[in-house]
Each structure stands twice: as structure tokens, then as C-alpha cells.
N, C-alpha and C positions, 0 to 999 in steps of 0.2 A: 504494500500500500504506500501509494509515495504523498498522497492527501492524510492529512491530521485526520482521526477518527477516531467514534467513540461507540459502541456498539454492545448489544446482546447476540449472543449466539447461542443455540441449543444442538448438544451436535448427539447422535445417537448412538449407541454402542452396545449390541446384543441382547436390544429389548430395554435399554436404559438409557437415560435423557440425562445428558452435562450441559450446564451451564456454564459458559466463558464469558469472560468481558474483555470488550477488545478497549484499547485505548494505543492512542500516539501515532506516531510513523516512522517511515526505514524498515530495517529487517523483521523479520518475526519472532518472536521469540516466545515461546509458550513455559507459563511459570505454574508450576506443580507448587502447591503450599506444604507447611509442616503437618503435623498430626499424628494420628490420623485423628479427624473429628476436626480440626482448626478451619475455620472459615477462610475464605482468601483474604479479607481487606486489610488485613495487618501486610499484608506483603504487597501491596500497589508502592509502585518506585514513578512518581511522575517527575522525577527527572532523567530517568530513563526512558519514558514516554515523548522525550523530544527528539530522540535518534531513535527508537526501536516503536513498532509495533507490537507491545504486552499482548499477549494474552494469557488471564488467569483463569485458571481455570478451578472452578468449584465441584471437586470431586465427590465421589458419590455418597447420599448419609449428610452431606453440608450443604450449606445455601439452600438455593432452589430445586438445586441437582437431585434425581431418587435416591431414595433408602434401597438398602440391599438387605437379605436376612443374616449374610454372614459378608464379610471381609478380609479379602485374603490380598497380599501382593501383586500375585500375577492377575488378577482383578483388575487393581489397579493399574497394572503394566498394560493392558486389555484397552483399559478405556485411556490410557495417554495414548495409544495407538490409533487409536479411532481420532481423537483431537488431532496432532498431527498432522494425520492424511486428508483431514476435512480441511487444512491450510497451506498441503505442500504444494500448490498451483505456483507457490514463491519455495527460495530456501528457506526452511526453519530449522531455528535452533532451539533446544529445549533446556530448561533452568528448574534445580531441582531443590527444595531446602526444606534441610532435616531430613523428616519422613519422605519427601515427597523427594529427596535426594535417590533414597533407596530406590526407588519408583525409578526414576530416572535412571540409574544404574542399571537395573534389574533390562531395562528395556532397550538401551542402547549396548548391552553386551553382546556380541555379535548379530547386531541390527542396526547398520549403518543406513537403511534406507529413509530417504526423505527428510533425515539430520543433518544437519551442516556444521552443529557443534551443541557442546556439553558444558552446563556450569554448575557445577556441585557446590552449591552453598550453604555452608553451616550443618556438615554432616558427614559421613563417613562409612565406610564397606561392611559394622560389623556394629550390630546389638546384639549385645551377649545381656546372659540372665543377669546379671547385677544390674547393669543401667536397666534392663525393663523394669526389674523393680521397684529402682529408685525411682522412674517414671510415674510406678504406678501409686508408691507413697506420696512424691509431691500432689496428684491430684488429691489425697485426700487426706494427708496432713494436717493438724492444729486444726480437725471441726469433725464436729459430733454427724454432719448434717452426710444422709445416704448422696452420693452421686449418679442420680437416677435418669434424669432430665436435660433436657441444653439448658435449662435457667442452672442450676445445680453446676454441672461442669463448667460453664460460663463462669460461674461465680471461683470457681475454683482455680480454674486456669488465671486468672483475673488476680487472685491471690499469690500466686507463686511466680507471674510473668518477671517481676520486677528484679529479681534477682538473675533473671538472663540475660541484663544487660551490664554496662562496662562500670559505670557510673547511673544508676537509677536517680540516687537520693540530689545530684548536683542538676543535672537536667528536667527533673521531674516536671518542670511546664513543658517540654516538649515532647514528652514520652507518657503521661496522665494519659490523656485526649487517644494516643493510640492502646493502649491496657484498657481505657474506659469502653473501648468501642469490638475487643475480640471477643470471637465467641466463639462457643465450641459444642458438640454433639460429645452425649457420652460414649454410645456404646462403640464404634470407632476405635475411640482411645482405651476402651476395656481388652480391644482386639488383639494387642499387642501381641508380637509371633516373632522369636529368636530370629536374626535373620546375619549372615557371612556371607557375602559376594567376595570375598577376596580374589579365590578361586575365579572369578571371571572377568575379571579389570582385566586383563589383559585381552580381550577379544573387544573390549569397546575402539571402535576402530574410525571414531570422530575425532578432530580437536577439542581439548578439552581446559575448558579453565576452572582449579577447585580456590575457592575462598572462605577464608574460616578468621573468626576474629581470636585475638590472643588470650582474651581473656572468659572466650568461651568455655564452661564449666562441662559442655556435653560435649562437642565436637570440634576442639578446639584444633590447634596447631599439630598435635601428635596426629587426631583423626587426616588430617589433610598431607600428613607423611605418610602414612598409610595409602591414602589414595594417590598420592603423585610417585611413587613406588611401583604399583599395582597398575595405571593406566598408562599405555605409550606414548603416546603423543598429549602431557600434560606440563599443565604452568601452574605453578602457586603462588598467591598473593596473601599477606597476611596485614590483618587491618587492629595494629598495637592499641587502637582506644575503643574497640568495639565487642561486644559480649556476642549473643546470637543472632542480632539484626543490624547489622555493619549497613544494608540499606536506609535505616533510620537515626544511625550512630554515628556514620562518618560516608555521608550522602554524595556528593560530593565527586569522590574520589571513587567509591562503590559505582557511579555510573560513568564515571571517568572510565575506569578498565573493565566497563560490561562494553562501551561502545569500542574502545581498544580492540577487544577481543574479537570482536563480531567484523570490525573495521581490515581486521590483520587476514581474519578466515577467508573473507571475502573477496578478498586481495584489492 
């Protein structure tokens, strides 16, 4: 799209309806969120919306997008596939953070088609049983109250966000406003499933940029050794003032070497 845009799209995939929101212009670039269960709009970058074409896409269980009875990985790998190729009329490149990193992984391992490149953001090849558990204590940590509902987990996620960033307590006017506004499904997040790709970074056979902030607690600089290790054709960028959203941390400079990357691929 070389016109500024702003759009809905519902795109289908094996009897199930995704909602994406397109926004910006230039390349494409399709953004998978964390989670599972997390809503997209903590992760809209509109300053990368002035060189790129976003699309977020609201995976299944979130937003508007349908519920599923069970959620598995390659589910997910299923319906990024579907998104994708309902946009590959251009090149796309697919953006993956956290959870929705694995997503990304799991999908570009020897599935180069209709990708032009990979950004692994804030995440890494391998949930092993301690972080899911840890996972699964922060949601329900210091409160008596069941995590039953999206008001419930909303409320929970809401509670614990603040400590995934670099500095919460110094910027809090401009970090409130986006903790006040995520939101999240539970059962998603209850889904959690041991997951090691290491084993197959080496067949993702796109350019790939991984970015991990330093002072991330889950996936931080070690997780992004691991993957610049494991992936061939990989660059890593490490953003020293940012916790888990280096796009809201250190803005800036995070859409500085998204359009780099996209710019370089592109030739």
C-alpha cells in the first residue's frame, strides 16, 4: 500500500474469522501480539505506521476475532498463515512478540513462502516448566479473586504489567494510559503448553531481526543469544532502557531499526 491507511479486515481461516487492523504505509508487516489471551492494542507502534503498513492482528479467543474450544500452537501457526497469504499480493514480513514470537517461529521454520523477513520481539525459542509457572503465578498472585473472566484476567494482567517495564514508577504518565487500556481473555492464558523450537531455528530461512530489551525479566538478552545462535541469517539489537515493550520504552529508535531492517531486506 503506498497510500496512508486505516482499515478492518476479517480474514478466515478453517471455519474461523481474524480480525486485523491495518494502519500506515510502505511494507507490510503483520504483528502477532503476546499472550496468549492479550488483546492487540498495547502493541500498535504508530511510529512505525509512517514507513510500514501494520497489521495487527487479533488472534483467536481476543478482540472480535472467535473463541476456539481448545488452543494449541500450531492453531495458531494455522491462522498466521491464513493472514499472510490474504496480504502476500505485496512482500510481507511478519513481527512476532512474546507468545506471538513462538507463533512466528513455529511458522517460518522451514516456511519461507510469502515472508520476506522475521522480527522476534521480546521472546525467545524455549518455555520450559518454571517460566510457565511463574507465568501462571503472576496472573494470580496477591488476590483472593478466581481468574475466571476477561474483566478478572484484565484486572490481573493490569496488576502485574508494570513490572515489565525498565523504569514503570519514573514514566508512569506515559505508561498508566497504556496498562489502563490492556486487556486480556483468560482461558488462553490458562493454555499454556511447554514449548522448545530450538531444534528448528535453523531451517527459518528468512532475514531475521531479534530485539529484546536489557532489562527484560522474561526474554531478555540471554533469550535473544539463544535465538541469534539458532537462526542463520540473524541481527540482534538490544535496547539498555527498555523492559518488555522497547516499542513504548524507547520508541524512537525501536522504529528506527524496524524500518532499517525492512529498508536493508528490501534492498
Amino acid at each position: 500500500m503506498s497510500s496512508r491507511s486505516e482499515s478492518r479486515r476479517v480474514i478466515r481461516a478453517g471455519g474461523v474469522s481474524l480480525v486485523c487492523h491495518v494502519r500506515g504505509r510502505g511494507p507490510r508487516c503483520v504483528a502477532h501480539p503476546a499472550g496468549p489471551g492479550m488483546h492487540w492494542e498495547y502493541l500498535r507502534m504508530p511510529l512505525a505506521e509512517r514507513d510500514h503498513t501494520m497489521i495487527y492482528m487479533e488472534p483467536a479467543g481476543t478482540g472480535d476475532s472467535d473463541e476456539l474450544p481448545a488452543y494449541h500452537l500450531d492453531t495458531y501457526v494455522e491462522h498466521l498463515d491464513a493472514v499472510v497469504r490474504a496480504f502476500a499480493d505485496e512482500p510481507v514480513f511478519v513481527l512476532g512478540h512474546g507468545h506471538g514470537g513462538f507463533v512466528t517461529q513455529s511458522y517460518l521454520a522451514g516456511r519461507p513462502a510469502d515472508v520476506a523477513g522475521l522480527v522476534l520481539y521480546s521472546t525467545g525459542p524455549v518455555a520450559d516448566g518454571q517460566m510457565l509457572a511463574q507465568a501462571r503465578w503472576n496472573l494470580h498472585r496477591d488476590t483472593v479473586e478466581d481468574v475466571h473472566d476477561e474483566a478478572s484476567a484484565t484486572r490481573r494482567l493490569r496488576a502485574v504489567l508494570p513490572s515489565h517495564f525498565a523504569d514503570y514508577q519514573r514514566r508512569e504518565a506515559e505508561f498508566a494510559p497504556v496498562v489502563a487500556a490492556v486487556r486480556c481473555r483468560p482461558r488462553p492464558a490458562a493454555d499454556f503448553a511447554a514449548v522448545d523450537l530450538r531444534g528448528r531455528l535453523a531451517s527459518i530461512a528468512v532475514p531475521t531481526l531479534i530485539l529484546a530489551g536489557a532489562r527484560d525479566v522474561v526474554f531478555g538478552p540471554d533469550a535473544a543469544a539463544m535465538l541469534r545462535v539458532g537462526v542463520p541469517d540473524a541481527r540482534v539489537a538490544i535496547f539498555e532502557d527498555s523492559g518488555r515493550f522497547a516499542h513504548l520504552e524507547e520508541t524512537q529508535r525501536f522504529a528506527h531499526l524496524l524500518k532499517e531492517f525492512t529498508s536493508r531486506v528490501a534492498g
